[in-house]
C-alpha positions as CSV (number, residue, x, y, z in Angstrom):
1,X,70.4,107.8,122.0
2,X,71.7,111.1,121.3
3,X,74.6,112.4,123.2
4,X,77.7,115.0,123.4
5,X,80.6,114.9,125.4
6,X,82.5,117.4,123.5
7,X,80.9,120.7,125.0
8,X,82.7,124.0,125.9
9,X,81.9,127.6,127.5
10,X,82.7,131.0,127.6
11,X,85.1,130.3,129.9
12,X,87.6,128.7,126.9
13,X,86.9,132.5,125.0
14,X,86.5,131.4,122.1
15,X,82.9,130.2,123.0
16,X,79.6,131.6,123.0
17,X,76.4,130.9,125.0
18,X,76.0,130.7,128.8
19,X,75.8,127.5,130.5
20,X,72.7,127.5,130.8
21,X,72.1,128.3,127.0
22,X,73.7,125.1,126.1
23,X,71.8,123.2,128.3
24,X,67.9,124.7,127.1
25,X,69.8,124.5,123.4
26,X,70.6,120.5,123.8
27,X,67.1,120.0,124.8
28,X,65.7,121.6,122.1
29,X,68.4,119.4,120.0
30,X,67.2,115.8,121.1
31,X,69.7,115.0,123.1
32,X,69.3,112.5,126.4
33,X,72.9,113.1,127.4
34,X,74.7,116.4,127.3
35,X,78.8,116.4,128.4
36,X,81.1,119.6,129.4
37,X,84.2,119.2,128.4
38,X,85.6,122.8,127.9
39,X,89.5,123.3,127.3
40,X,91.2,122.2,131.1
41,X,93.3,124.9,132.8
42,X,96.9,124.1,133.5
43,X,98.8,125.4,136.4
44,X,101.6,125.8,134.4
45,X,105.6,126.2,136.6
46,X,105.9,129.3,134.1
47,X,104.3,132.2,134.0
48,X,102.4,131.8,130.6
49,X,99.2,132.8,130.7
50,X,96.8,130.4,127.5
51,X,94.4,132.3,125.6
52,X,92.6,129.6,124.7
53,X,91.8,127.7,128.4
54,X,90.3,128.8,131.5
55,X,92.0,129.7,134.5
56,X,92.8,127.3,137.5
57,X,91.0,130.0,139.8
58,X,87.4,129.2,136.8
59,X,87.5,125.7,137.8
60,X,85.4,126.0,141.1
61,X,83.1,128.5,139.3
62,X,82.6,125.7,136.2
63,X,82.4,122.7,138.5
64,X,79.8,124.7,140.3
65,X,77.5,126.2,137.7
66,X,77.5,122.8,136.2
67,X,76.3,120.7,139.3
68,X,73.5,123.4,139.7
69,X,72.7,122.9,135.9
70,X,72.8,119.0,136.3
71,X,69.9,119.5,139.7
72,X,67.8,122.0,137.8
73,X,67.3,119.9,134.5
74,X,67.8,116.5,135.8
75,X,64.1,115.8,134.7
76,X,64.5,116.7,131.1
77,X,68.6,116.2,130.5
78,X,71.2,113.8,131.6
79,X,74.5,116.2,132.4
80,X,77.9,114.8,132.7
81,X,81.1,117.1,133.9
82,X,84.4,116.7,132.6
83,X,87.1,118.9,130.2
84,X,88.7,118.5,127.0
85,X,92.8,117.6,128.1
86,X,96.1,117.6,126.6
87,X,98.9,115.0,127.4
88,X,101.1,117.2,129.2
89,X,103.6,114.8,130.8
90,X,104.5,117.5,133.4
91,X,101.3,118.7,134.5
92,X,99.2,114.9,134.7
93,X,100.2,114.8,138.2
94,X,98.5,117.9,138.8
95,X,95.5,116.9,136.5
96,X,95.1,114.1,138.5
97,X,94.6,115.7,141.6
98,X,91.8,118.3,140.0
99,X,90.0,115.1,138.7
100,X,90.0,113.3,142.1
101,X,89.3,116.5,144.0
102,X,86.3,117.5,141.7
103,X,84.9,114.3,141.2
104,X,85.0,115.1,137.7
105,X,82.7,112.2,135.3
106,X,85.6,112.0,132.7
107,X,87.5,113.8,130.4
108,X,88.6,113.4,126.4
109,X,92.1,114.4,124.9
110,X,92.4,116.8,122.8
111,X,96.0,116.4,121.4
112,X,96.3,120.1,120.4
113,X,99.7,120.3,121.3
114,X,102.9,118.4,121.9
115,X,103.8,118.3,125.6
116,X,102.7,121.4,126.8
117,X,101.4,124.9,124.9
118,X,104.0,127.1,126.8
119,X,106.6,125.6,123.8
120,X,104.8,124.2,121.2
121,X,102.3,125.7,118.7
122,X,98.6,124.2,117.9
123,X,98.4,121.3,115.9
124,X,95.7,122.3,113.9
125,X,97.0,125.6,112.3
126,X,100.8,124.5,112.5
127,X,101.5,121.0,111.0
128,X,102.6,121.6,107.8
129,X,105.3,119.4,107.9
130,X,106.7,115.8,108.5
131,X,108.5,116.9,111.5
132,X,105.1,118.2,113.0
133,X,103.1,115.2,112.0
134,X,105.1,113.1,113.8
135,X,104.8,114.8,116.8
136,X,101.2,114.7,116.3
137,X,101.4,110.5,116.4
138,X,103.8,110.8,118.7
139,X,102.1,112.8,121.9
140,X,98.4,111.0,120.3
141,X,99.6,107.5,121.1
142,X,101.1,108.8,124.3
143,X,97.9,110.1,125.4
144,X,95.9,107.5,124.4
145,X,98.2,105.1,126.1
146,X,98.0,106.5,129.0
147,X,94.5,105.1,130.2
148,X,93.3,108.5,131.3
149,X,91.1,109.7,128.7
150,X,87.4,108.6,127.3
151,X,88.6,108.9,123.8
152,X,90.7,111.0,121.7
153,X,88.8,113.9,119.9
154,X,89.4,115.4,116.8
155,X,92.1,112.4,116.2
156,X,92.5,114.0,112.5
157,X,92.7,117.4,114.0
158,X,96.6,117.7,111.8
159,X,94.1,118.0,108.6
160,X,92.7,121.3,109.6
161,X,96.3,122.3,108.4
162,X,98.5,120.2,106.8
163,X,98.3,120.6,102.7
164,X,97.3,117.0,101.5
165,X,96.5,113.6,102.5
166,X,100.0,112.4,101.6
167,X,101.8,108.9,102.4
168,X,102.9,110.9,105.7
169,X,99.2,111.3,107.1
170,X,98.6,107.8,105.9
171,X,100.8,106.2,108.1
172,X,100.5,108.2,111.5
173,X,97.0,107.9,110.5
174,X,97.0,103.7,110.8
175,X,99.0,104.3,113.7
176,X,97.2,106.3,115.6
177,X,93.9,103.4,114.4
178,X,95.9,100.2,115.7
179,X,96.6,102.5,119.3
180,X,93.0,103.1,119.4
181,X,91.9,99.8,118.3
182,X,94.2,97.9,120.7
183,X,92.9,99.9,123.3
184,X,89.7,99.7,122.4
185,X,89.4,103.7,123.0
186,X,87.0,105.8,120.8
187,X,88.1,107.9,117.9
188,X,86.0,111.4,117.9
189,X,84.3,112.0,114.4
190,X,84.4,115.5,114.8
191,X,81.0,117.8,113.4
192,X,82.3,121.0,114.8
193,X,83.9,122.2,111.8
194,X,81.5,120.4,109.2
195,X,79.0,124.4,108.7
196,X,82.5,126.0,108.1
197,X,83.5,123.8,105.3
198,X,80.3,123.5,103.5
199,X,80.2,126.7,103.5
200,X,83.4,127.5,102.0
201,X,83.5,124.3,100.5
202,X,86.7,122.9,102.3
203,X,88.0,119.1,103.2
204,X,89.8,119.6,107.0
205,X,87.9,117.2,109.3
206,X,86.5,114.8,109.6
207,X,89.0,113.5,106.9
208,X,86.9,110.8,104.3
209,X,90.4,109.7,104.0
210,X,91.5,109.0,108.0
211,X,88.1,107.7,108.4
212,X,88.3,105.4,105.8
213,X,92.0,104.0,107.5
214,X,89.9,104.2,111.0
215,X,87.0,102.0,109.5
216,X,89.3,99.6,108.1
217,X,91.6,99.2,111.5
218,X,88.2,98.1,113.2
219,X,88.2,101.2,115.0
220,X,85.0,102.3,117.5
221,X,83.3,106.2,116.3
222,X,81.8,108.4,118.5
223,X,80.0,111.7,117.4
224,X,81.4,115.1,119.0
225,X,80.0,118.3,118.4
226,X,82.6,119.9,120.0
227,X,79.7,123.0,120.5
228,X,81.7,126.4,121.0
229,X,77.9,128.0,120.4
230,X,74.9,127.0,122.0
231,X,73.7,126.6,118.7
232,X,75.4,123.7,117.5
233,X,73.3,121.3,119.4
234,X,69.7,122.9,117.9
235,X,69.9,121.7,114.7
236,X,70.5,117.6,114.2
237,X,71.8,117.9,110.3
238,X,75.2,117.5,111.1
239,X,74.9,115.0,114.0
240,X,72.6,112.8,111.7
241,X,74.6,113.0,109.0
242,X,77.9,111.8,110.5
243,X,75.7,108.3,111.8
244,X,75.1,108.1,108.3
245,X,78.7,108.4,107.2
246,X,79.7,106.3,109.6
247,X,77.0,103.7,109.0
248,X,78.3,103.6,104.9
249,X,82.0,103.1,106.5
250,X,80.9,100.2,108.2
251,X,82.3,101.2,111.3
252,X,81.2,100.5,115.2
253,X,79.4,104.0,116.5
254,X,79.0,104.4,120.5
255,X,76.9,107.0,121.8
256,X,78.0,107.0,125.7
257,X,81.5,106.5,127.3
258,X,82.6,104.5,130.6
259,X,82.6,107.7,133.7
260,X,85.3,107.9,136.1
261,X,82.6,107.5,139.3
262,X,81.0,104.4,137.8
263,X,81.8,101.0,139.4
């Protein structure tokens, strides 16, 4: 079956095509199952404002379009509603509360920072060192530990910056495996960058070299096309070639995820 659970909206902006446009784009794209997942808002104790996340006052508006979306297609596409988290130790509580209170479906972590994003930079342009790397493994293994999340996405997201595969990324890599293993929690192989580099013909992610480590931990894969444009669910490319990646690695691919609502 073809699915995604890694799906954002405008309201993230950095994203383009309305709801609805991912929806009639997904069709068109053969897929059964279609998850939102855009970046969750914080209600932060400061008075920093994200760039990258919508607001606490979007979430009704989100929860909303999408249950309309879900009704108007539910003949032709299977729609799921959750959002792409952090582990922010300070805020889960809060978190918790939106996810009970919306009867959200689930939600994936995306470990793009450490802690929270009012004091720490984005992994993926900023780990250029040891010191960062670790704190990648670090928060990662917290999330994942935490029992709150479907899987973790982009779990080699430190690779879209950090120079070279190095003995460093080899051994938060295995760590970050064993958590994920252990816990039996799905590791993201992550398509949303895969046009960019062709094009331009970069290595960031998916890493060959973290998914080899992830094949040979045991590790379960599950595609994400982690769609900021409509567009990346039209063509299958991508998605088909990361089953056949995956299939060479040997590794266990899921294509759904346990919900929150289901018994």
């Amino acid at each position: 079956m073809r699915t995604n659970y890694h799906t954002h909206t405008t309201r993230c902006l950095h994203a383009t095509g309305s709801d609805e446009e991912f929806v009639l784009s997904a069709i068109k794209g053969g897929y059964q199952e279609l998850g939102f997942s855009d970046h969750t808002p914080w209600k932060y104790h400061t008075d920093y404002v994200s760039d990258i996340r919508m607001t606490p006052e979007q979430l009704p508006g989100y929860v909303e379009s999408l249950r309309w979306l879900q009704e108007k297609y539910k003949d032709q596409i299977s729609i799921k509603i959750g959002l792409e988290c952090e582990y922010f130790p300070e805020y889960i509580p809060w978190l918790k509360g939106i996810i009970k209170e919306y009867q959200l479906d689930y939600i994936i972590f995306g470990n793009h920072h450490f802690h929270t994003d009012e004091k720490f930079p984005y992994f993926g342009r900023n780990t250029h060192t040891v010191d960062m790397l670790e704190l990648y493994e670090e928060s990662a293994i917290e999330g994942m530990e935490s029992g709150l999340f479907a899987y973790l996405a982009h779990p080699d997201l430190f690779m879209r910056s950090y120079p070279s595969f190095d003995r460093h990324c080899k051994l938060i890599s295995r760590h970050i495996c064993r958590t994920a293993a252990r816990l039996n929690l799905p590791l993201e192989y992550n398509i949303g960058y895969e046009d960019y580099n062709d094009k331009h013909g970069l290595i960031t992610i998916p890493h060959p070299a973290f998914w080899e480590i992830a094949a040979h931990e045991g590790c379960t894969a599950i595609i994400g096309v982690d769609a900021h444009s409509n567009q990346y669910l039209e063509t299958p490319f991508y998605y088909d070639r990361a089953n056949e990646t995956l299939r060479k690695l040997g590794m266990k691919v899921t294509d759904r995820i346990p919900f929150l609502n289901e018994k």
